[in-house]
C-alpha positions in Angstrom: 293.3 64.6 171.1 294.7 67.2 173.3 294.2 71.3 173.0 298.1 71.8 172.2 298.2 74.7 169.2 294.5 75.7 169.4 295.8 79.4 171.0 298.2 79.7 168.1 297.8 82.2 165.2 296.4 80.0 162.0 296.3 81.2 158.1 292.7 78.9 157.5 290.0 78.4 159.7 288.4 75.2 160.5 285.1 74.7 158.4 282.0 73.6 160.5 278.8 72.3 158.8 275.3 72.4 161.3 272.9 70.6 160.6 269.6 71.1 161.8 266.1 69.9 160.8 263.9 72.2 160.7 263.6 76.2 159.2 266.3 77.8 161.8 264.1 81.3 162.4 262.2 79.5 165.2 265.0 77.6 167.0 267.1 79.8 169.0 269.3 76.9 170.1 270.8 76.8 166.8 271.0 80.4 165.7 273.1 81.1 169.0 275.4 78.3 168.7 276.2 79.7 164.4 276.5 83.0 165.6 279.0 82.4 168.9 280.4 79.7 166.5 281.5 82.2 164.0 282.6 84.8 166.8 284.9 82.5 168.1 286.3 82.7 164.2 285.3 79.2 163.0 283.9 79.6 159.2 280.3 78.5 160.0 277.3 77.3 157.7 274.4 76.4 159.2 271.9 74.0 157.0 268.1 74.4 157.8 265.1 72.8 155.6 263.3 75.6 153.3 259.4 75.4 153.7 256.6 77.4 152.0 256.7 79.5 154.7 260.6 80.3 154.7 261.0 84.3 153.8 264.2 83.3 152.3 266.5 81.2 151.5 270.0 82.9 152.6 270.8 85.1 155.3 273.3 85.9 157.7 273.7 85.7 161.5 277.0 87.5 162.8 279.0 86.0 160.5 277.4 82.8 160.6 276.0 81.7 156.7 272.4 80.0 157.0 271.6 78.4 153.8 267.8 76.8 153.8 267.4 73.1 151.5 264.4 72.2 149.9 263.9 68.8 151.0 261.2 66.5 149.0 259.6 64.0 151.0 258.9 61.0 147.9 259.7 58.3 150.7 258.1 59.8 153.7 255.0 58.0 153.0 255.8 54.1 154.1 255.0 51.9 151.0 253.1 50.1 152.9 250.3 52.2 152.6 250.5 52.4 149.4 249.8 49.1 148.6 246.5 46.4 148.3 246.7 44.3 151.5 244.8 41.2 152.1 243.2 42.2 155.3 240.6 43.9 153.5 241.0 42.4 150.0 237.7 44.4 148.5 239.0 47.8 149.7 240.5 50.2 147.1 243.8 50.7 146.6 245.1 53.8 148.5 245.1 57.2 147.2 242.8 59.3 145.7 240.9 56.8 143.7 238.3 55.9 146.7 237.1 59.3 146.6 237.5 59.3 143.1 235.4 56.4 142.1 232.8 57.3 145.1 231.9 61.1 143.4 232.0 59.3 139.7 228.9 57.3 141.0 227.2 60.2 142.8 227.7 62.5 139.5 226.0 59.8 137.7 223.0 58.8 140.4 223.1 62.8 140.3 222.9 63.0 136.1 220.0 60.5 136.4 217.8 62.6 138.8 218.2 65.6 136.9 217.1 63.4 133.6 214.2 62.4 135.5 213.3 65.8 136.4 213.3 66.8 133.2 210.5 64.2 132.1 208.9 65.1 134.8 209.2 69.1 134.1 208.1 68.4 130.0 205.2 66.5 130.9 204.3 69.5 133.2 204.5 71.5 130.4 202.1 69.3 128.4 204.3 67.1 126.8 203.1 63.9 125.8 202.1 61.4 128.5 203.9 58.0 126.6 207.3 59.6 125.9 206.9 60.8 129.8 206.3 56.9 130.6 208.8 55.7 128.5 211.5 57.6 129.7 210.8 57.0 133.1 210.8 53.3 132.4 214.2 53.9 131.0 215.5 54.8 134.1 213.9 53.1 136.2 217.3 49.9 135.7 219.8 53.0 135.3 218.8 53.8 138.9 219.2 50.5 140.0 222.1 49.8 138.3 223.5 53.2 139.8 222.5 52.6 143.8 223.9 49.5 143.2 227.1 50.2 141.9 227.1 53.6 144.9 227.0 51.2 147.5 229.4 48.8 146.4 232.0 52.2 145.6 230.5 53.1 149.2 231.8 49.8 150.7 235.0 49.7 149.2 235.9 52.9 150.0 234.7 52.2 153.9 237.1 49.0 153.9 240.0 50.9 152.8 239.2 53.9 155.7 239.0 50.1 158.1 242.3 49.3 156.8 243.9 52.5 157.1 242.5 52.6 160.5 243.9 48.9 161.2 247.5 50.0 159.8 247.6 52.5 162.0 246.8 50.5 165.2 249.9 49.6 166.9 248.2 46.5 168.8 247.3 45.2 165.1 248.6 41.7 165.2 249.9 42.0 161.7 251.6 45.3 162.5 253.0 44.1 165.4 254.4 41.1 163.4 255.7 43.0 161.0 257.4 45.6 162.6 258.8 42.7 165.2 259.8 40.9 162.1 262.4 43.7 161.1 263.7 44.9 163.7 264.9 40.9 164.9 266.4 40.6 161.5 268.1 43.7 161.1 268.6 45.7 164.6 269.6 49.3 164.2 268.9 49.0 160.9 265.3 48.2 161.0 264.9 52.1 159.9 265.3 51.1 156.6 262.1 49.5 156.5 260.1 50.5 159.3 260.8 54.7 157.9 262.4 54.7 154.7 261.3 58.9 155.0 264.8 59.4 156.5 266.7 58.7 153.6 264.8 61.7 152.2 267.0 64.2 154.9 270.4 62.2 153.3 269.4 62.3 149.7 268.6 66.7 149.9 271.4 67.3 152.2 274.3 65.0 151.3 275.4 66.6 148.2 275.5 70.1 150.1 277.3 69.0 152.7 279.9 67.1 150.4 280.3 70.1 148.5 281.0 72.4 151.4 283.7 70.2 152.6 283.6 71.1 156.4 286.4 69.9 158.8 283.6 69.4 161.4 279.9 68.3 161.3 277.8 69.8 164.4 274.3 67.6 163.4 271.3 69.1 166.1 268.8 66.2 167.0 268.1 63.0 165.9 267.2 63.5 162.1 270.8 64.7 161.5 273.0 62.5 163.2 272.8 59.8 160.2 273.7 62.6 158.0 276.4 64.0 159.6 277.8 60.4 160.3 277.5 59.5 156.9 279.3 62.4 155.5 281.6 62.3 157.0 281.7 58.9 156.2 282.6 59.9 152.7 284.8 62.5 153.5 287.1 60.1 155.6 287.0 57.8 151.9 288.4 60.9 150.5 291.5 61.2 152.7 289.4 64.3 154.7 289.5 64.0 158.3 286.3 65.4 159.4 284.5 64.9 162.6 281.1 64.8 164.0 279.2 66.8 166.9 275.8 65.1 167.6 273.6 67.9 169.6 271.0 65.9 171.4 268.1 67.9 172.1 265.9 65.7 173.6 265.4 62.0 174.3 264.2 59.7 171.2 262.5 57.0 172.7 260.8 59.9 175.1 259.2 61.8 171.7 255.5 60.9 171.4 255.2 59.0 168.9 252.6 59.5 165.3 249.3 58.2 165.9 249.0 57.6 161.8 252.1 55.9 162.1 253.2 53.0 164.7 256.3 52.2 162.7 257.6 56.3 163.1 259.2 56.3 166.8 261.0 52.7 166.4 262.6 53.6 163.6 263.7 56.8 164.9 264.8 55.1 168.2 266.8 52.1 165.5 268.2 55.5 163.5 269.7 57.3 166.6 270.9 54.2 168.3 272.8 53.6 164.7 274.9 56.4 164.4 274.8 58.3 168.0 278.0 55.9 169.0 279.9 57.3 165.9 280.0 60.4 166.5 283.4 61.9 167.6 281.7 63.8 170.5 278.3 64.3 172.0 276.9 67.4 173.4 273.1 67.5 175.2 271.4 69.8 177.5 271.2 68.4 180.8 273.5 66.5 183.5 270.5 64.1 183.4 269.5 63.7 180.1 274.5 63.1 179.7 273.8 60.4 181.9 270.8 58.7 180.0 272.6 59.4 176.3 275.7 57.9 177.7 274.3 54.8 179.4 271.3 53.9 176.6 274.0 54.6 173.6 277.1 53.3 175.5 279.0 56.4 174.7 283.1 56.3 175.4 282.4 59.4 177.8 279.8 61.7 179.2 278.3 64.4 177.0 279.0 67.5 177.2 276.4 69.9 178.7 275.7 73.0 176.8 272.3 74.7 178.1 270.3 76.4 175.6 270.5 79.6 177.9 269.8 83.1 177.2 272.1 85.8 175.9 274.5 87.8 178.7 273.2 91.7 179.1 276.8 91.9 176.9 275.6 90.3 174.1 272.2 91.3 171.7 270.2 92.1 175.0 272.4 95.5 174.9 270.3 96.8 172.1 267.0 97.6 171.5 265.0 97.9 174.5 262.4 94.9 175.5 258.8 95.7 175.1 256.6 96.4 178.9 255.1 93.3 179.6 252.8 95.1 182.0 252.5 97.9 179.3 250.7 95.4 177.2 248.5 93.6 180.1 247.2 97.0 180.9 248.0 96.3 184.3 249.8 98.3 187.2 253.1 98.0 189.2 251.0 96.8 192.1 249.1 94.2 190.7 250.4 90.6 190.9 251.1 88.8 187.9 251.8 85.5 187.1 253.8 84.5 183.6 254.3 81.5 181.0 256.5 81.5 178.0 256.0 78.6 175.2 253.5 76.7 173.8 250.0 75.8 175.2 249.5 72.6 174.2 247.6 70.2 176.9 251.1 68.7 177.6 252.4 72.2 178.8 249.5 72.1 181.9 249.1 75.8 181.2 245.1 75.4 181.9 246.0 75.1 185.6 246.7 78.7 185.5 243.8 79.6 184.7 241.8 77.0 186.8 243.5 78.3 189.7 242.9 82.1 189.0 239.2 81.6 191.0 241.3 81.1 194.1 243.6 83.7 193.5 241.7 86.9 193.4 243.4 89.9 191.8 246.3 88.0 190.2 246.7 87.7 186.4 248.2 85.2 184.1 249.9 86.5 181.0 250.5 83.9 178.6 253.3 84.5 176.2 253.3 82.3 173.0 253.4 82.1 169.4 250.5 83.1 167.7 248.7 83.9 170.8 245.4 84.6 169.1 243.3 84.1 165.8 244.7 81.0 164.4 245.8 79.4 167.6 242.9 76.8 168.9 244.5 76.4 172.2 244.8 79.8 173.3 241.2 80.4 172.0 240.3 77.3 174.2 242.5 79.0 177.2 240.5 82.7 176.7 237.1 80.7 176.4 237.9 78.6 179.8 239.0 81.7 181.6 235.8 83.7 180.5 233.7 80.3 182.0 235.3 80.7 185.2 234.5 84.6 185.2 238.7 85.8 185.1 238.5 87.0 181.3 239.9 90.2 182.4 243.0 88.9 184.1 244.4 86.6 181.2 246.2 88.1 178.8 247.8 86.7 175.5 250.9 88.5 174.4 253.3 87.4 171.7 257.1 86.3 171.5 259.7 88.4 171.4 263.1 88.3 169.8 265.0 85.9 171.9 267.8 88.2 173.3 264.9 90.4 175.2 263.0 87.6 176.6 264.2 87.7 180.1 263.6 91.7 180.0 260.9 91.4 178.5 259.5 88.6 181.8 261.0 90.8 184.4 258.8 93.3 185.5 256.3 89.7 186.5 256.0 88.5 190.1 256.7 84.8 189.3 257.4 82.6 186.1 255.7 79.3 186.1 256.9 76.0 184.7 253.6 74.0 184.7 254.2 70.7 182.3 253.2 67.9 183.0 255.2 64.9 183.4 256.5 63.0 180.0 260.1 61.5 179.1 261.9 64.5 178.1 260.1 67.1 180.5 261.7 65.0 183.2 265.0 65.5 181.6 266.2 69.6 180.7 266.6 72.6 182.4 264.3 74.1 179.5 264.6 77.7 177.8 261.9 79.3 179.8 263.1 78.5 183.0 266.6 80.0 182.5 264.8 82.5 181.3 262.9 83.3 184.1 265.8 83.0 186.0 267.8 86.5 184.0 264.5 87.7 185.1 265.7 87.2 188.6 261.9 85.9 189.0 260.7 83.1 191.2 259.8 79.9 189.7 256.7 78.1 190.6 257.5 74.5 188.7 256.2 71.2 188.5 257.9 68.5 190.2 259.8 67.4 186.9 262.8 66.2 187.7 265.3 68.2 186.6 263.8 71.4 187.2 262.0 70.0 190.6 265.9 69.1 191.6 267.4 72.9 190.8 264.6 74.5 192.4 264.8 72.8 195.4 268.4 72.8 195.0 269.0 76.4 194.6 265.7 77.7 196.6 264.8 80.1 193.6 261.2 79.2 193.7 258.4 76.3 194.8 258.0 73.1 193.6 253.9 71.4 193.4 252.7 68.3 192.2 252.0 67.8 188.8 248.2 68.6 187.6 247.3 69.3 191.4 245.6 72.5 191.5 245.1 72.8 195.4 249.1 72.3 195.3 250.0 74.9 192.7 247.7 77.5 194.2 250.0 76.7 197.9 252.9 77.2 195.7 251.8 80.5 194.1 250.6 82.0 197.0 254.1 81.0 199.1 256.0 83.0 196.2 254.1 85.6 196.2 254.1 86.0 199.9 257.7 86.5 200.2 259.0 87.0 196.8 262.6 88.2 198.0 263.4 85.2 199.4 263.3 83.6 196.4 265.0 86.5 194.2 267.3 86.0 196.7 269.2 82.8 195.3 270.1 84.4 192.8 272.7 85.9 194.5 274.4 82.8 194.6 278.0 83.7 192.5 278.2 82.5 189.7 274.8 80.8 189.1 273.2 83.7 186.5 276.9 83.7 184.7 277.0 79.9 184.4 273.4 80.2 183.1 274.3 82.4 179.9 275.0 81.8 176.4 278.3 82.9 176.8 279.3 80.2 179.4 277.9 77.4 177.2 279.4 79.2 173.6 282.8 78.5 175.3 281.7 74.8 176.6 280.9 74.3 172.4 284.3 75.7 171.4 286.1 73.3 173.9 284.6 70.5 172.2 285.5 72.0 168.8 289.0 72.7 169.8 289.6 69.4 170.9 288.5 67.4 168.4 290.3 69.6 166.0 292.9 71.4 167.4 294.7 71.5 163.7 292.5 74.0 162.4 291.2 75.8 165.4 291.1 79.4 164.9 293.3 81.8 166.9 291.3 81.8 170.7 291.1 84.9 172.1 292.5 85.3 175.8 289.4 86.4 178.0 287.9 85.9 181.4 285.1 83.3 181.4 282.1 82.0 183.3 282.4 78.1 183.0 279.1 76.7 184.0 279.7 74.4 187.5 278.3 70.8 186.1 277.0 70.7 190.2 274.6 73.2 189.3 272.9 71.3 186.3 
């Protein structure tokens, strides 16, 4: 369809429905595209999951509606496990009888005992010296009858642990058989079988989404795109035309897959490669990762790229002013320091920071994550390694801030580092935190991903070192932080930082929209804006 009419003034606005899998506080991604959504004057609700740890269950962003589902997971366990299997025929059935049956034997061998220490405390006492014998002499076949039965419990329950263990093998020849055995017969609809857990997201979401009777679907991630699709499905049955936005954050098959569960990333690969060619458009977050959706999917066009960049200084990041970050580090002007934003799992490479500290004397790392102390093993595991290597006192742990003051918040550091290391989709997305860094106007010291290797490069906003290599980071640090203007410098470049915001990508979002329907498309607004040049992705 073409744009003709979307500038016109309309009595109704177009109804979109996002999707999104998970508990919406935490995912900026999602909250920005609601709240530019409902700016541009689409009527947007935005569906999230409701978990124990969900303040609430309705709220408001701009004039976005979030509504959180409760989602029961009866069918996320496969019913496979569930079940006897001949491989171990002697093992317990799964569940919580094994651990059941095993403490019923130990509170009996345990009853036993504390008979026998009763004789044995009477005839202490002076009791008589037959009943003492007799009773002992009693017991004497209960406690053979009870170790007997205590290792056989004790056995069973070890062959159903074997089996679990076996189930979860993906080399198992049975499992391999199995899953082979399903996918051959039914394709892209091996899901069915392989993760019936799926249908859990339709059967809490469906309803709502009927009810709500959108004129547009915008379904983030995998998980979602089935539910959109089907929906609208229904809707389409009902005379409705209503149309579906798949938001690929990431690559499927590049997701790490669950180690209790082979069967988990083929059926999510079968699931996405399902539905993703019935959606009415695609959107994703990379030039690279367009490319790879488009070829592996066969998709009519390219997606659309919409970055998950920060907020212009126009938008949210004209309010409340951004904490120090050197403030917190307890640190001067003068002194040099390095900075990471996200998670610090192994995958992230963050522990080369602090390896490489040793050979940087008087710079600091300050690590800036979610739960950055107490409950947070890695960080505890980061703090402990930097206090091994003597640099205690030069890493620092500060915690997120709202997502509209991040780059603010980063700008006062010398550098911002990108250290992952290299999986599917790290190879794939300009992520957050570099764009981030970038409103910063910091240099980036980056791992040679591909994507972000290719920009830096590219753009000559920072260095680029091998993956894992200390001795090459520590040249790449010490480069940036020899000549740190040169590197500030690229951003100069006009119209990089403006195609790098949330505005720029808000209006990439609202093409899409428009086009696909231009019948209800609310009124646009005639303003200058920053489209983001696809050469610079």
């Amino acid at each position: 369809m073409d744009n003709e009419g979307a500038g016109e003034i309309r009595t109704t606005r177009g109804r979109v429905v996002m999707l999104v899998d998970n508990a919406v506080q935490g995912d900026s991604r999602v909250q920005k595209e609601a709240r530019s959504a409902a700016e541009a004057g689409w009527d947007v609700t935005l569906l999230g999951i409701l978990s124990n740890a969900s303040p609430q269950e309705t709220w408001t962003i701009g004039d976005a509606t979030v509504r959180l589902i409760r989602v029961p997971r009866p069918l996320g366990q496969h019913p496979m496990l569930m079940r006897r299997s001949l491989r171990r025929p002697l093992a317990y059935r799964p569940g919580r009888y094994a651990a059941q049956r095993v403490n019923a034997v130990k509170a009996w061998q345990w009853e036993i005992r504390q008979r026998r220490a009763v004789l044995d405390a009477a005839r202490r006492a002076g009791g008589s010296p037959l009943r003492h014998l007799a009773g002992r002499l009693w017991l004497v076949p209960l406690r053979a009858v009870a170790k007997a039965v205590g290792l056989w419990a004790r056995f069973r329950a070890g062959e159903l642990s074997r089996l679990q263990r076996a189930r979860q093998d993906p080399d198992a020849p049975i499992t391999r058989i199995s899953m082979g055995f399903w996918q051959r017969l039914m394709g892209q609809r091996s899901w069915r079988r392989l993760d019936p857990g799926l249908w859990d997201y339709e059967l809490a979401f469906g309803r709502v989404v009927d009810s709500l009777k959108p004129d547009l679907i915008h379904a983030n991630d995998f998980r979602m795109v089935g539910v959109g699709v089907r929906a609208a499905q229904r809707a389409r049955a009902r005379g409705r035309d209503v149309k579906v936005v798949w938001d690929a954050h990431e690559y499927v098959a590049g997701v790490t897959g669950r180690a209790d569960n082979p069967r988990w990333l083929p059926a999510q690969i079968a699931y996405t490669a399902e539905y993703a060619p019935q959606a009415d458009a695609v959107v994703t977050v990379s030039s690279t990762l367009a490319e790879l959706l488009q070829q592996v999917h066969r998709l009519p066009e390219r997606p659309q790229v919409v970055l998950n960049a920060p907020s212009g200084p126009s938008g949210e990041a004209a309010g409340e002013p951004a904490p120090d970050l050197r403030t917190l580090c307890g640190i001067g002007p003068e002194t040099p320091v390095l900075v990471y934003c996200g998670g610090v799992n192994p995958s992230r490479g963050v522990d080369l920071m602090v390896d490489a500290l040793p050979q940087l004397p008087g710079v600091h790392v300050a690590l800036v994550t979610l739960h950055p102390s107490g409950n947070n093993a890695a960080s505890e595991e980061l703090l402990a390694r930097a206090v091994e290597l003597g640099v205690g006192d030069r890493v620092h742990l500060l915690p997120y801030v709202p997502h509209w003051q991040v780059s603010a918040f980063l700008a006062t550091a010398n550098a911002g580092v990108v250290p992952i290391q290299h999986k599917p989709n790290h190879e794939l997305a300009l992520i957050t935190k570099y764009l981030e860094y970038s409103h910063a106007r910091l240099p980036i010291v980056c791992s040679d991903v591909r994507t972000m290797a290719e920009t830096t490069r590219s753009t000559g906003q920072g260095e680029v070192f091998r993956a894992g290599d200390l001795a090459d980071y520590v040249r790449a640090v010490r480069a940036v932080l020899a000549d740190p203007e040169r590197y500030r410098a690229a951003y100069d470049r006009p119209g990089l930082l403006e195609g790098w915001t949330w505005e720029a990508q808000a209006e990439v979002l609202d093409q899409v929209y428009r086009r696909l329907r231009p019948d209800v498309a609310p009124a646009k607004v005639a303003e200058e804006r920053v489209v983001l040049d696809p050469a610079i992705v």
